[in-house]
Structure formats: structure tokens, C-alpha cells
MARBA-3410 file (N, C-alpha, C, O; in Angstrom, 1 decimal):
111
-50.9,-5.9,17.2,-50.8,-7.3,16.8,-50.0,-8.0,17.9,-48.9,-7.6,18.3 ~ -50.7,-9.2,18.5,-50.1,-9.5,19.3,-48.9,-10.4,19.0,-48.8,-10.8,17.8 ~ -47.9,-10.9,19.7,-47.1,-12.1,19.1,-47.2,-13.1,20.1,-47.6,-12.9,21.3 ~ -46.9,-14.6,19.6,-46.9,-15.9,20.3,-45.4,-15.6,21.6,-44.5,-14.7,21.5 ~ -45.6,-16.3,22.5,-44.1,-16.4,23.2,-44.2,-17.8,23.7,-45.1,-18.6,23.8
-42.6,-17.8,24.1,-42.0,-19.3,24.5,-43.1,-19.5,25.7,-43.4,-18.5,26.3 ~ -43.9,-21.0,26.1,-44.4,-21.3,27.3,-43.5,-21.1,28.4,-43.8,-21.3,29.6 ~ -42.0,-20.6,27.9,-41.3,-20.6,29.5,-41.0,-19.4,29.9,-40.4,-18.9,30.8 ~ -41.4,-19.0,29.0,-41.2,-17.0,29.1,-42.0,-16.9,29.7,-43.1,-17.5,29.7 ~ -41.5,-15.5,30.7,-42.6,-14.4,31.5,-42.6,-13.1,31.2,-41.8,-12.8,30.4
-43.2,-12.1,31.5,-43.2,-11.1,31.1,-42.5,-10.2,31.5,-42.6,-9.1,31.0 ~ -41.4,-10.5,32.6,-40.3,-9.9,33.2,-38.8,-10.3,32.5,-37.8,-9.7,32.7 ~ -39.2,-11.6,31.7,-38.0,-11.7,31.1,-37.2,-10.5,30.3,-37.8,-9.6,29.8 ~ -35.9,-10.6,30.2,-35.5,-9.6,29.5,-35.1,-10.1,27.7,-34.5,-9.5,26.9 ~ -35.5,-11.1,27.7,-34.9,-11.6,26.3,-35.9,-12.8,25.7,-35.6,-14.0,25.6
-37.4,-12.2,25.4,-38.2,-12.7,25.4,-38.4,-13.2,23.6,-38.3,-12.5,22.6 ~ -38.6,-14.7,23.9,-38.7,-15.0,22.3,-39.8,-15.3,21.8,-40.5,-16.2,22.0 ~ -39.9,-14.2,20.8,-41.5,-14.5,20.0,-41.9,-14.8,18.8,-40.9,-14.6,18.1 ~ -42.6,-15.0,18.2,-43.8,-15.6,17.0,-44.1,-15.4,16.8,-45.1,-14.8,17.3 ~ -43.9,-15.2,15.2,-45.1,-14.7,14.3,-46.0,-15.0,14.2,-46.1,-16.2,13.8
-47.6,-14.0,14.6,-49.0,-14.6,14.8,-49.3,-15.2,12.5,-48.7,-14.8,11.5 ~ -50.3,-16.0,12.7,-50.8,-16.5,11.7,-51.1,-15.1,10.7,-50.6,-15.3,9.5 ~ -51.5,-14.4,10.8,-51.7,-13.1,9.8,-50.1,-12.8,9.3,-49.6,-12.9,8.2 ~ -49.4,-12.4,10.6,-47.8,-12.0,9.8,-47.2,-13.3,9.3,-46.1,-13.2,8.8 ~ -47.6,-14.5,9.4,-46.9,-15.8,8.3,-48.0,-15.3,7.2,-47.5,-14.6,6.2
-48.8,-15.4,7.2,-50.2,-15.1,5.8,-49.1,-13.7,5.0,-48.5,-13.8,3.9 ~ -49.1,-12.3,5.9,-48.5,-11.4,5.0,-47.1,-11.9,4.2,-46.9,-11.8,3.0 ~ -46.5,-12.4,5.2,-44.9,-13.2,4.4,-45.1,-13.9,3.1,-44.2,-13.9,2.2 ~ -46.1,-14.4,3.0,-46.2,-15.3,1.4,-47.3,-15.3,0.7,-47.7,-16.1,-0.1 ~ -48.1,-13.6,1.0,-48.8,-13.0,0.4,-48.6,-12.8,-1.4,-49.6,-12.7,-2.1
-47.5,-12.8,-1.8,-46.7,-12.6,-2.8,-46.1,-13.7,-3.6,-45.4,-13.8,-4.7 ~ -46.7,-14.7,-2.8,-45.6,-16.4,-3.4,-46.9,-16.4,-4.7,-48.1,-16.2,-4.5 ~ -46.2,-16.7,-5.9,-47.1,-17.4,-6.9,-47.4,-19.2,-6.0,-46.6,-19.9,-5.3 ~ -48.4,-19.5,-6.5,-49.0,-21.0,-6.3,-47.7,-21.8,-6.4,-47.2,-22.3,-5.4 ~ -47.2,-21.8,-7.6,-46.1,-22.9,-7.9,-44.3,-22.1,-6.7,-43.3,-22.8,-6.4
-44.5,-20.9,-6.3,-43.0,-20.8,-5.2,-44.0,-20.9,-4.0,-43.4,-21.2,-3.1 ~ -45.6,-20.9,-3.6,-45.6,-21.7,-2.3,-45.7,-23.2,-2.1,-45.5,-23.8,-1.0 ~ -45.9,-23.8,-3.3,-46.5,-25.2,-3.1,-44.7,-25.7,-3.0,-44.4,-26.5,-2.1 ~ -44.0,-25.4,-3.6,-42.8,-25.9,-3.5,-41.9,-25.7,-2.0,-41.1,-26.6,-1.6 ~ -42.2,-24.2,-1.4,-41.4,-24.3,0.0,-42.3,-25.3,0.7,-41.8,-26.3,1.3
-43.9,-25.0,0.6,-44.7,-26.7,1.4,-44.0,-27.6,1.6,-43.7,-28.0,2.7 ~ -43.5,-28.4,0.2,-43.1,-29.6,-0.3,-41.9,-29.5,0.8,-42.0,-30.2,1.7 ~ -41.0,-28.7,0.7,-39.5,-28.5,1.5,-39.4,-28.5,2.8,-38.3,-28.8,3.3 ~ -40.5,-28.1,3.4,-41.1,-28.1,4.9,-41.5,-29.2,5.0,-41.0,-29.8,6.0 ~ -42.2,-29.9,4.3,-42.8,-31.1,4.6,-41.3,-32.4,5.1,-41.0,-33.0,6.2
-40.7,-32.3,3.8,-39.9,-32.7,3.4,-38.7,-32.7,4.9,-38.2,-33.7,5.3 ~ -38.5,-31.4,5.4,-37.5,-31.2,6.4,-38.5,-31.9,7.9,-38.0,-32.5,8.8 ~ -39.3,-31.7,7.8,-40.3,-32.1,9.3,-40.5,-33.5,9.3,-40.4,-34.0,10.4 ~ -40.8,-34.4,8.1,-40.4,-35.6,7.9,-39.2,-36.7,8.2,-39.2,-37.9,8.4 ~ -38.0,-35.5,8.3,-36.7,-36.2,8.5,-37.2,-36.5,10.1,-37.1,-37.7,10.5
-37.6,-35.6,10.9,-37.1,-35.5,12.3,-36.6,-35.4,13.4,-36.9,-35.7,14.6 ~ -35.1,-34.5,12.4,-33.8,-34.4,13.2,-33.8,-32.6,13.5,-32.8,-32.1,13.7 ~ -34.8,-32.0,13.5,-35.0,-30.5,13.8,-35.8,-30.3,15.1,-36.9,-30.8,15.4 ~ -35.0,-29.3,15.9,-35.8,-29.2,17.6,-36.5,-28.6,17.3,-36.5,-27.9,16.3 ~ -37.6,-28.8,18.3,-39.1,-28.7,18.6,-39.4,-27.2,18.1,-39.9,-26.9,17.0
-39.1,-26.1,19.1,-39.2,-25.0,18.7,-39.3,-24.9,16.9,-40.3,-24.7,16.2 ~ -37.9,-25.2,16.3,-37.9,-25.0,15.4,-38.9,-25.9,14.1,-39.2,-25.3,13.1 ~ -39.1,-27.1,14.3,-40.4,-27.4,14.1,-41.3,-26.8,13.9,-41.7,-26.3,12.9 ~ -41.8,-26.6,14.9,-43.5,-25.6,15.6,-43.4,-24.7,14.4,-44.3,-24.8,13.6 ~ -42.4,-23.7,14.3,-42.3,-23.0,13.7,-42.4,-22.8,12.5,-42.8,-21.7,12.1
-42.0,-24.2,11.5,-41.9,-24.7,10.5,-43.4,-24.8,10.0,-44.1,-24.4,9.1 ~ -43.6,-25.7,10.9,-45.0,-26.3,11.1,-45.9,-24.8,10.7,-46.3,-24.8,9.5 ~ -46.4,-23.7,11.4,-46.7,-22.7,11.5,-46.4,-21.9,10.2,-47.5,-21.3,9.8 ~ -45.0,-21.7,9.2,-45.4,-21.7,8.1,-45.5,-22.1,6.8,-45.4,-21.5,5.7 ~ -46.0,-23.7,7.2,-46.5,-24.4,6.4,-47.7,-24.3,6.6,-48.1,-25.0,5.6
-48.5,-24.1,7.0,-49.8,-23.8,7.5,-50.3,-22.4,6.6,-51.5,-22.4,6.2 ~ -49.6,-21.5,6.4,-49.6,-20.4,5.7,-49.1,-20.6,4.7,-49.7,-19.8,3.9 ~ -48.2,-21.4,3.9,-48.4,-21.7,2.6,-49.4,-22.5,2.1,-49.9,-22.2,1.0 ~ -49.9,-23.6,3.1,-51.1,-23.7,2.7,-52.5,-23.4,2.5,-53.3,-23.8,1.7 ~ -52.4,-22.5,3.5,-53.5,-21.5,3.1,-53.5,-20.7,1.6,-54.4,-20.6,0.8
-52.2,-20.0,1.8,-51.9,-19.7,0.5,-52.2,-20.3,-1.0,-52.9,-19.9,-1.9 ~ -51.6,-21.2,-0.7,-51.8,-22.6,-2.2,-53.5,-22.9,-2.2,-53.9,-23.3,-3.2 ~ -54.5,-22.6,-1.0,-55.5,-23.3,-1.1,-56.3,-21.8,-2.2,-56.8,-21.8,-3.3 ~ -56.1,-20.5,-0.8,-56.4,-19.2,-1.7,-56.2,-19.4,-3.4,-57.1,-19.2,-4.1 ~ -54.6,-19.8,-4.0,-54.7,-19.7,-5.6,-56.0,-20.5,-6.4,-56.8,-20.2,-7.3
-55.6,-22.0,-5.6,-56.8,-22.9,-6.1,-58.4,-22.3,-5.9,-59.3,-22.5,-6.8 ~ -58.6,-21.8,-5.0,-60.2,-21.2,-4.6,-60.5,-20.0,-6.0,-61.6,-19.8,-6.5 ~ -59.2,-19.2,-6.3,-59.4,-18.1,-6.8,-59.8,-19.3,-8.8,-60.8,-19.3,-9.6 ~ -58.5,-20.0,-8.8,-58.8,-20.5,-10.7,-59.9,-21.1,-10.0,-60.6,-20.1,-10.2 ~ -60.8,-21.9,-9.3,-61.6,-22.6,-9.4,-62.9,-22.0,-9.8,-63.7,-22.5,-10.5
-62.9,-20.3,-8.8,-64.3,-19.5,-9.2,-63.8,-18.9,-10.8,-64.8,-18.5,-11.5 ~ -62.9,-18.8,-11.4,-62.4,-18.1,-12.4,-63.2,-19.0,-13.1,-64.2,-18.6,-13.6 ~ -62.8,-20.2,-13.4,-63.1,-21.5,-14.0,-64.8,-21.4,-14.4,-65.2,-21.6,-15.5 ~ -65.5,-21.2,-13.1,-66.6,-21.3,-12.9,-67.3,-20.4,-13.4,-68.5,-20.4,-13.6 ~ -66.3,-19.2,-13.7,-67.5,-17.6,-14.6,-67.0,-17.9,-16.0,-67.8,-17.7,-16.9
-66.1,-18.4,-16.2,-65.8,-19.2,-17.7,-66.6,-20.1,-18.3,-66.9,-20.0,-19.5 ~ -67.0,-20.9,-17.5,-67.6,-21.8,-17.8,-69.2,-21.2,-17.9,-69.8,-21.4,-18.9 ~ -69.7,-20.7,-17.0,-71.0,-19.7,-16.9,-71.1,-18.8,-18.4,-71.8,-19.1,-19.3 ~ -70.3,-17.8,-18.3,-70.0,-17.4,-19.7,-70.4,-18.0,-21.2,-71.2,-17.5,-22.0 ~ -69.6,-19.3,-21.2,-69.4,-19.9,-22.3,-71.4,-20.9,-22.3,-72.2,-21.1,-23.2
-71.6,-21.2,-21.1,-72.9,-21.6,-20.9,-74.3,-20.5,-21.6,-75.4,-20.8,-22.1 ~ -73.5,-19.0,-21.4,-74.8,-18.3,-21.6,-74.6,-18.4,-22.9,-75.4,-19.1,-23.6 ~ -73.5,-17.8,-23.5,-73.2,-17.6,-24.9,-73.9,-19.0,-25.5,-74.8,-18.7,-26.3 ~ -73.9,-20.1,-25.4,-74.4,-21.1,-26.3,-75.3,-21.6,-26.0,-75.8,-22.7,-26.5 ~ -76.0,-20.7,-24.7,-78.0,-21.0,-24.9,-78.4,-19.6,-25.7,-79.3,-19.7,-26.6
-78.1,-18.8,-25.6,-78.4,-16.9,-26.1,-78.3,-17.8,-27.8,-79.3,-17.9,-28.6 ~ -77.1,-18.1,-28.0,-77.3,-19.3,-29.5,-77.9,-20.0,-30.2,-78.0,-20.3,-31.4 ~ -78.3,-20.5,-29.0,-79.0,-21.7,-29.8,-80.9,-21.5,-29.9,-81.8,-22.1,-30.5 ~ -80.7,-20.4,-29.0,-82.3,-19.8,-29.5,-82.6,-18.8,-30.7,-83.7,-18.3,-31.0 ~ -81.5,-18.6,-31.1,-81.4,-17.9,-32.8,-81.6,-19.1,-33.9,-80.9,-20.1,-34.0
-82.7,-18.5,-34.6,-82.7,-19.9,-35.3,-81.8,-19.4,-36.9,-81.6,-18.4,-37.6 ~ -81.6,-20.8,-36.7,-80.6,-20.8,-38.6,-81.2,-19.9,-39.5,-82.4,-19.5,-39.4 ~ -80.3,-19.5,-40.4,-80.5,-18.9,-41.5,-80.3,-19.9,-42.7,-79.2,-20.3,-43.2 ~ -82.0,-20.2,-43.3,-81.9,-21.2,-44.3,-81.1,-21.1,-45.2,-80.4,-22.0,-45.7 ~ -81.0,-19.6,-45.5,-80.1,-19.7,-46.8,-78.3,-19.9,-46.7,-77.5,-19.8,-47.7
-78.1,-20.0,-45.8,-76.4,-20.2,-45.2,-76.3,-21.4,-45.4,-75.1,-21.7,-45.7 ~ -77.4,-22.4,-45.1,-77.1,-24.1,-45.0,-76.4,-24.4,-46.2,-76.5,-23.8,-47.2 ~ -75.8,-25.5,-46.0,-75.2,-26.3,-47.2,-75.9,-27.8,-47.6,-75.8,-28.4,-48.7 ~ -76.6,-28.1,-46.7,-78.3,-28.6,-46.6,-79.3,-28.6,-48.3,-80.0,-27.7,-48.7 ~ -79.2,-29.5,-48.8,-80.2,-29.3,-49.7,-82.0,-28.7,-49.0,-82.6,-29.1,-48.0
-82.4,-27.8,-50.0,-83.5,-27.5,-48.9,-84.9,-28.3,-49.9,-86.0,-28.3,-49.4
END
């Protein structure tokens, strides 16, 4: 796995600073429920807004907010298809139903 480095870094440096590529931010908040990523989002957002944080550390910021958002988008994609076999489900069940026909003698129906 490769990692990001400083544009002023070389590879001779001896004290080279590196970045976590987009997969190891993705593993870091692999584990966040929906509601603890949307909230560090919010807090990132929130600190990157001000604009009193140096660049580097920005970027960085930036970088895992990008991974909570992916994250937060993953929860929503997953209830959305959940939603969707739910709803499919409940679709079959009350066509499979409604092609059984009544049982006259159950009605409360004068017949």
C-alpha cells in the first residue's frame, strides 16, 4: 500500500511525511455507526469553515472527511436497498393476497 508524501519531500529525505492513502481513511471509520460519522463530518466541516488551520493540516482534514462521507453515503445506500426488499416483500405478500378470493362465509356482509 502505497502512502501520499509532502510535494517537498524526496526520497532521500530522512524524515519523510506521509498520508494515509483513501482505503486506510475508509479502514479508520469502517466501524463508525452512520450517526458517529455524520457527526465527526459535521465537526470537520465545521473546523475547515473557520479557516484558521494550516494547509497541510486541512488537506488532511479534508481527506477524512471525504471518508466519512463515503462512509455516511455506504449506511444510506445499505437502508435504502433494505428499504427496497421491504417494500418488494410487503408488495408480493399483498398481490399473492389479493388473488385469494374471500371466504363468503367470514363476511360480515349480508349475503
Amino acid at each position: 500500500m502505497s502512502k501520499h508524501t509532502s510535494p517537498t519531500s524526496s526520497a532521500s529525505e530522512s524524515n519523510l511525511t506521509s498520508y494515509p492513502t483513501s482505503a486506510e481513511l475508509d479502514a479508520q471509520v469502517a466501524d463508525y455507526s452512520y450517526e458517529e460519522a455524520r457527526a465527526k463530518l459535521l465537526e470537520i466541516v465545521g473546523n475547515l469553515e473557520k479557516g484558521n488551520i494550516p494547509l497541510a493540516e486541512s488537506v488532511a482534514l479534508w481527506e477524512l472527511g471525504e471518508a466519512l462521507a463515503r462512509r455516511c453515503q455506504a449506511w444510506l445506500d445499505d437502508a435504502k436497498e433494505r428499504l427496497q426488499l421491504a417494500q418488494t416483500a410487503t408488495n408480493a405478500t399483498s398481490t399473492s393476497n389479493a388473488s385469494i378470493p374471500p371466504d363468503p362465509s367470514t363476511s360480515s356482509l349480508p349475503a
